[in-house]
C-alpha positions as CSV (number, residue, x, y, z in Angstrom):
1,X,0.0,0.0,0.0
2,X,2.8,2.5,0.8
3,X,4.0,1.8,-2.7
4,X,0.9,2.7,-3.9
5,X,0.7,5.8,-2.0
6,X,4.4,6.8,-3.0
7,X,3.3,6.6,-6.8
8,X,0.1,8.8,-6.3
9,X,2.6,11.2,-4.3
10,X,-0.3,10.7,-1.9
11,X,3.0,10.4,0.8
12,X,6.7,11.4,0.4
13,X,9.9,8.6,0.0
14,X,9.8,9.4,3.6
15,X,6.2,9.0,4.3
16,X,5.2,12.4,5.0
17,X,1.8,13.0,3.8
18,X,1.0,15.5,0.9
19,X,-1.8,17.3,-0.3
20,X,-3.2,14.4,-2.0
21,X,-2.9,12.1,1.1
22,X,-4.7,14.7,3.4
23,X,-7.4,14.6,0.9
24,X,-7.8,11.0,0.9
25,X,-7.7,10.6,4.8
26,X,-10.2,13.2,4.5
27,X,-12.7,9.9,2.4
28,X,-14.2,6.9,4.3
29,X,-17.5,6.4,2.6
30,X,-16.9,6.1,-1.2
31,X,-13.1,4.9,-2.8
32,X,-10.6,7.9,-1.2
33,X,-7.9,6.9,-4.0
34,X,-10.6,7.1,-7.2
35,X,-12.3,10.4,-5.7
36,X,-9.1,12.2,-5.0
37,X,-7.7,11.7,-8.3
38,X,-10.9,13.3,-9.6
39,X,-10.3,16.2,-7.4
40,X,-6.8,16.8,-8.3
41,X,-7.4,16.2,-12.2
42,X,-9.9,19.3,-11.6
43,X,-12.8,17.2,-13.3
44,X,-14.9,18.1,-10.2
45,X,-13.7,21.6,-10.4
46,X,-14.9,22.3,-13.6
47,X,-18.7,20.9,-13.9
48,X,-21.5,21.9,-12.5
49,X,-22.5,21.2,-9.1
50,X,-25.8,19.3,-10.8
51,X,-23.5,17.9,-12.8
52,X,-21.1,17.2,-10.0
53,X,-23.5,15.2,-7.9
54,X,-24.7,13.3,-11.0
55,X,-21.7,11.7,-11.0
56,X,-20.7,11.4,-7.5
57,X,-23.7,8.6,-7.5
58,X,-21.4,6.4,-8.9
59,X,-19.6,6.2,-5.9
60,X,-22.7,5.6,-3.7
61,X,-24.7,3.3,-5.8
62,X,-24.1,-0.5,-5.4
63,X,-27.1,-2.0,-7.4
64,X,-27.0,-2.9,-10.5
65,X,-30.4,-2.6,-12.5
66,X,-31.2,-4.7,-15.3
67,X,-33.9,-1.8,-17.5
68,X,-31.6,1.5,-15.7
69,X,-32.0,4.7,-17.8
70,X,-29.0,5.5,-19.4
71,X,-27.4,9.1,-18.8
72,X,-27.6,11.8,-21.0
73,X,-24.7,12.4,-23.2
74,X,-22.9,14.9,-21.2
75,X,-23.3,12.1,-17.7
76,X,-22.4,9.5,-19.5
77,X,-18.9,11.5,-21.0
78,X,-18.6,12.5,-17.5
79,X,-19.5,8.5,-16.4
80,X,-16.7,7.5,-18.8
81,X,-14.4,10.0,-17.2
82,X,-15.0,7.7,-13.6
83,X,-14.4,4.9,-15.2
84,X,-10.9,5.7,-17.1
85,X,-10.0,7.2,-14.2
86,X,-10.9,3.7,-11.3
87,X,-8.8,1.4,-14.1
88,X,-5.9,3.8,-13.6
89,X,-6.1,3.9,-10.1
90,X,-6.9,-0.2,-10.2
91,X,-3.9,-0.7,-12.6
92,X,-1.4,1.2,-10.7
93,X,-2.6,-1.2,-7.6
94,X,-2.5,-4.1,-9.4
95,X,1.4,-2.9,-10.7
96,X,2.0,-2.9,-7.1
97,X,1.1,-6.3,-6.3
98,X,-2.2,-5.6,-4.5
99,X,-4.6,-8.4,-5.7
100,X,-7.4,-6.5,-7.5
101,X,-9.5,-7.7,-10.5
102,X,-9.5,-4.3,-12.8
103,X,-12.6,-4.6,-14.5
104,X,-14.4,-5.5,-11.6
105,X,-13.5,-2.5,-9.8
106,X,-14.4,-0.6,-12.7
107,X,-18.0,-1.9,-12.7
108,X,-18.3,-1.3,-9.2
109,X,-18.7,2.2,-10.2
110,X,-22.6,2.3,-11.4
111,X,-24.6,4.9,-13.8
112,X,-27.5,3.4,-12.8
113,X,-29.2,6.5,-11.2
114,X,-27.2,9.5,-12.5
115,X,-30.3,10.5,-13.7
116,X,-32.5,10.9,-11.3
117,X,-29.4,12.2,-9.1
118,X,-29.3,14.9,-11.6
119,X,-32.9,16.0,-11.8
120,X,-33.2,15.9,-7.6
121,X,-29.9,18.1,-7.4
122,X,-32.2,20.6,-10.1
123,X,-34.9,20.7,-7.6
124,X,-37.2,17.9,-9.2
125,X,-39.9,16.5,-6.6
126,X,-39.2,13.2,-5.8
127,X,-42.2,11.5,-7.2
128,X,-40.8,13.1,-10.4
129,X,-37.6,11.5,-10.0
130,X,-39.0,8.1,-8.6
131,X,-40.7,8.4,-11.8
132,X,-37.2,8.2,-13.7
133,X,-36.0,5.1,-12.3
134,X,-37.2,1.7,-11.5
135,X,-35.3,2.0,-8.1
136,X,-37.1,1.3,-4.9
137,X,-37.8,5.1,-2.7
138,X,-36.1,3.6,0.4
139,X,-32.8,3.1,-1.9
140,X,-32.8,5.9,-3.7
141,X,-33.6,7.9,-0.1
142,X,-30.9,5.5,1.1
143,X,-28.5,6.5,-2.3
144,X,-29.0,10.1,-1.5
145,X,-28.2,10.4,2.3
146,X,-24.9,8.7,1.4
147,X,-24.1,10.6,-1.1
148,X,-24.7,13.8,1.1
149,X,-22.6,12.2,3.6
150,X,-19.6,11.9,1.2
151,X,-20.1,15.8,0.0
152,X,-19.5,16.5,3.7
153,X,-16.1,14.7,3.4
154,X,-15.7,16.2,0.5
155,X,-16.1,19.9,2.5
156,X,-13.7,18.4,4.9
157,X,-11.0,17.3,2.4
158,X,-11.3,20.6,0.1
159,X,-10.8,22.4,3.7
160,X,-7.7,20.9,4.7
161,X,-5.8,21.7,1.8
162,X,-7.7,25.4,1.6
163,X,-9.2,25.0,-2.0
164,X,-11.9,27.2,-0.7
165,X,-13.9,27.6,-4.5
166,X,-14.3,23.8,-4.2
167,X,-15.4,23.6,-0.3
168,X,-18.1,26.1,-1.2
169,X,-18.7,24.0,-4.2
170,X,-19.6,20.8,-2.3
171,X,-21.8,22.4,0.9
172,X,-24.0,24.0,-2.9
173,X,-24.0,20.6,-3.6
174,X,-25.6,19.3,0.1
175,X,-27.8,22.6,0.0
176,X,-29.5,21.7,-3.1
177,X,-29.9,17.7,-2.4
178,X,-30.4,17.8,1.5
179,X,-34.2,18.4,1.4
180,X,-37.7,17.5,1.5
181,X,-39.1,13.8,1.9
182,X,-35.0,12.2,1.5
183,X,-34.2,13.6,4.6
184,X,-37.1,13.7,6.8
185,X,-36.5,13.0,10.5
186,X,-39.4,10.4,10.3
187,X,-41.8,9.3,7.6
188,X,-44.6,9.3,10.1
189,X,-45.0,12.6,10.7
């Protein structure tokens, strides 16, 4: 693992961490290796936080649906981006003897509800977006509180190394999915 680290630069030849590393101690609830190489190519940086979200998903969604919408053109690009990006990072462990099947890894990463990520993120109501997907509401709700949770590691991380355009970035991002029936203290109001 240290080798891995090493060849990210995620640690020094003398194992002092870098600006990579605090990012991806920052990460517990989606891959910290695959999400900080997405960070510090600036893919994040540069879409839109709808956008953003949309394909944070990935990293939160473990189901795979058999009749799933596929993404628009511009999330699936950005779904292809994930992918080249998790068989690097799967490669480069593999190259350093850390028993990984590649293509696996890279399937772990799902599109499945991009979608409907994207249209909740643009203020849809969610029996517009259940509407979208042939997803059960408990997972989607399920989906969508752990994706907030990884934005607020995401806030965490982006503060640590003081990229402050990208800190504000992610809490838009929570603002605009932290609301309404997904994050209800208790459906029997």
């Amino acid at each position: 693992m240290l080798k891995i680290l090493r060849t990210y630069r995620y640690i020094t030849s003398d194992d002092v961490v870098e600006l990579k590393g605090k990012v991806a101690c920052e990460i517990s609830s989606a891959d910290e290796l695959t999400l900080t190489e997405l960070m510090f190519n600036g893919v994040l940086k540069d879409l839109k936080v709808e956008e953003m979200v949309s394909l944070l998903s990935c990293f939160v969604w473990q189901e795979k649906l058999q009749e799933a919408q596929k993404p628009r053109d511009e999330l699936e690009l950005l779904f292809t981006q994930l992918q080249d990006t998790a068989r690097k990072v799967a490669k480069i462990q593999l190259e350093c003897k850390v028993q990984i099947d590649v293509e696996n890894f890279v399937n772990s990463f799902r599109p499945d509800v991009m979608e409907a990520v994207y249209a909740w993120a643009r203020g849809s109501k969610f029996y517009e977006i259940m509407e979208m997907t042939p997803v059960f509401e408990g997972s989607l709700i399920r989906a969508i509180r752990r994706l907030e949770e990884v934005l607020q590691q995401l806030i965490e991380a982006a503060k640590s190394i003081g990229e402050t355009d990208l800190e504000a970035k992610f809490e838009d991002a929570v603002n605009k999915i932290k609301r309404d029936i997904v994050f209800a203290a208790s459906l029997y109001l």
